[in-house]
C-alpha positions in Angstrom: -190.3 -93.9 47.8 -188.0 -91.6 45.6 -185.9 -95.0 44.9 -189.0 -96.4 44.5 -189.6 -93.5 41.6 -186.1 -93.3 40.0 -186.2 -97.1 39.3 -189.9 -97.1 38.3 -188.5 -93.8 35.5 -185.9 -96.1 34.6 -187.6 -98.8 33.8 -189.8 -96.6 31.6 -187.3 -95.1 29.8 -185.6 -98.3 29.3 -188.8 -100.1 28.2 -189.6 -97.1 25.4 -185.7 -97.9 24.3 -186.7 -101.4 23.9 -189.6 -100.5 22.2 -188.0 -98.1 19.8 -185.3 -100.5 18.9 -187.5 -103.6 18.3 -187.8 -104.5 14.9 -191.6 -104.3 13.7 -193.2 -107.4 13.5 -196.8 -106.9 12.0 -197.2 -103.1 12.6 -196.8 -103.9 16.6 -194.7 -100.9 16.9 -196.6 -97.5 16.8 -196.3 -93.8 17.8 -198.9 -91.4 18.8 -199.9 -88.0 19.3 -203.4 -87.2 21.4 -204.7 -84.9 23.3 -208.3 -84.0 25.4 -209.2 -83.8 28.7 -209.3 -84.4 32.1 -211.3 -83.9 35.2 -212.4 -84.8 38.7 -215.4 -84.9 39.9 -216.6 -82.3 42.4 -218.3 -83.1 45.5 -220.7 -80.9 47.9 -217.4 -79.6 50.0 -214.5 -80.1 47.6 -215.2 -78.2 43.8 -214.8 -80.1 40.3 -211.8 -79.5 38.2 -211.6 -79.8 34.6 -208.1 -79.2 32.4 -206.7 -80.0 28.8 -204.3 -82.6 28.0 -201.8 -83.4 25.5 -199.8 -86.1 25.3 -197.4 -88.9 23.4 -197.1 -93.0 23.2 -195.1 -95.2 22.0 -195.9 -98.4 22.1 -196.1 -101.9 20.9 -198.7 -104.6 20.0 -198.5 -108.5 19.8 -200.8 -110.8 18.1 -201.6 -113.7 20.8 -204.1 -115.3 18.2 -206.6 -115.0 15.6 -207.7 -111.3 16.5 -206.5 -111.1 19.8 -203.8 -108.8 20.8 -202.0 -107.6 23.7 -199.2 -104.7 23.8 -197.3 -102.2 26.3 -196.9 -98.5 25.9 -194.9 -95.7 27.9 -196.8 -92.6 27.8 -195.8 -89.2 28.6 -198.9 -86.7 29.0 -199.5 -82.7 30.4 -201.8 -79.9 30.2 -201.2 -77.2 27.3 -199.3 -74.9 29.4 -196.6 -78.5 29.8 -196.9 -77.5 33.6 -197.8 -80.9 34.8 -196.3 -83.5 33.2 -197.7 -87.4 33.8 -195.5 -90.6 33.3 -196.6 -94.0 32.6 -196.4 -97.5 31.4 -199.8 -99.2 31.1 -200.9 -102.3 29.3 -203.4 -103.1 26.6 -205.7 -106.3 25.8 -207.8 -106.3 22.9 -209.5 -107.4 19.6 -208.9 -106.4 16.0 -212.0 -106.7 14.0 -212.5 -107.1 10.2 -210.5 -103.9 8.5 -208.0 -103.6 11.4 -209.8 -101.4 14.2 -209.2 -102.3 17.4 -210.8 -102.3 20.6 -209.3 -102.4 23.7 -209.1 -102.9 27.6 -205.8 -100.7 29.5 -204.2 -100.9 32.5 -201.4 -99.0 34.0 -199.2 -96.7 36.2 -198.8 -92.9 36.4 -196.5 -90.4 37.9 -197.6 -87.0 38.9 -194.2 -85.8 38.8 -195.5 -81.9 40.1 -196.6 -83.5 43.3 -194.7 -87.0 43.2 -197.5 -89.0 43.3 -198.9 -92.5 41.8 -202.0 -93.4 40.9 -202.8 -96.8 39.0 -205.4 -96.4 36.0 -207.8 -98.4 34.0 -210.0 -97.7 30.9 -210.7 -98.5 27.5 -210.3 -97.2 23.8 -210.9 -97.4 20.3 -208.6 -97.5 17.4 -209.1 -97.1 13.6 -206.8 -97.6 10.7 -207.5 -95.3 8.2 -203.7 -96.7 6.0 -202.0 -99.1 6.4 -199.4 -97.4 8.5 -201.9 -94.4 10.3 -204.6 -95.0 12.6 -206.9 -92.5 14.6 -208.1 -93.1 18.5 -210.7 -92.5 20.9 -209.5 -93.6 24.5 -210.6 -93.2 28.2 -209.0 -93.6 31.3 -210.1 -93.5 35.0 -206.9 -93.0 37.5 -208.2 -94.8 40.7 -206.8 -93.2 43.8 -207.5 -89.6 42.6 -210.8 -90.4 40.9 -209.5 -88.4 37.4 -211.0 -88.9 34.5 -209.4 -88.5 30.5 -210.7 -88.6 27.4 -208.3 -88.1 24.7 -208.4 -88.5 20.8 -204.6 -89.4 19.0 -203.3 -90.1 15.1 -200.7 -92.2 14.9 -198.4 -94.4 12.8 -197.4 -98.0 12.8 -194.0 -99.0 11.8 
């Protein structure tokens, strides 16, 4: 399991390189700052939790056709107090309507890395251009294995 994790950080790492290094082919590569929420839902034995999040992306989008895109992103997110910190890599599917905003399906990966643990994730999101190079977004996630729930709103650029 730990050479499981190491490669699995590796990877990650080595995908964001790739991603940083790419040269930008219609505003496909993009950074982002976000931050929101999270919680689990409580049940009638076990209590609800509720915390902040922050977090960063970098990613990258490619146009498959006529408004249809899919991209790849490594994230790195914790709560305010940076006590938690979360890894990932998911992926994103999605349109791009009239005036750039798009709207989009995810899928990914996490690392707990305060109690080693994985958890896959799926969700959805929003995101608006309001340049040509800056966009704001709206974006949930559910994490399937520990039943969390985020919401988090970002800015970003596009380069």
């Amino acid at each position: 399991r730990k050479y499981f994790m190491r490669t699995a950080i590796f990877a990650a790492l080595s995908a964001a390189t790739m991603i940083c290094s790419a040269p930008a082919a219609a505003n496909g590569l993009r950074a982002e700052l976000r931050g929101g929420v999270a919680w689990v839902d409580g049940t009638a034995t076990v209590p609800g939790d509720t915390s902040e999040t922050v977090g960063v992306a970098l990613g990258y989008d490619m146009d498959l056709s006529e408004g249809l895109f899919i991209g790849a992103e490594a994230v790195a997110d914790t709560d305010f107090d940076l006590s938690d910190p979360v890894l990932g890599l998911n992926a994103r599917f999605g349109t791009q309507l009239t005036g750039g905003t798009k709207v989009f399906v995810t899928g990914g990966w996490a690392h707990e890395t305060t109690f080693d643990t994985d958890d896959a994730l799926v969700g959805g999101g929003l995101e608006v251009p309001f340049s040509d190079r800056a966009f704001v977004s709206l974006q949930y996630q559910h994490y399937l294995d520990t039943e969390a729930n985020r919401v988090t709103v970002g800015a970003g650029l596009k380069f």
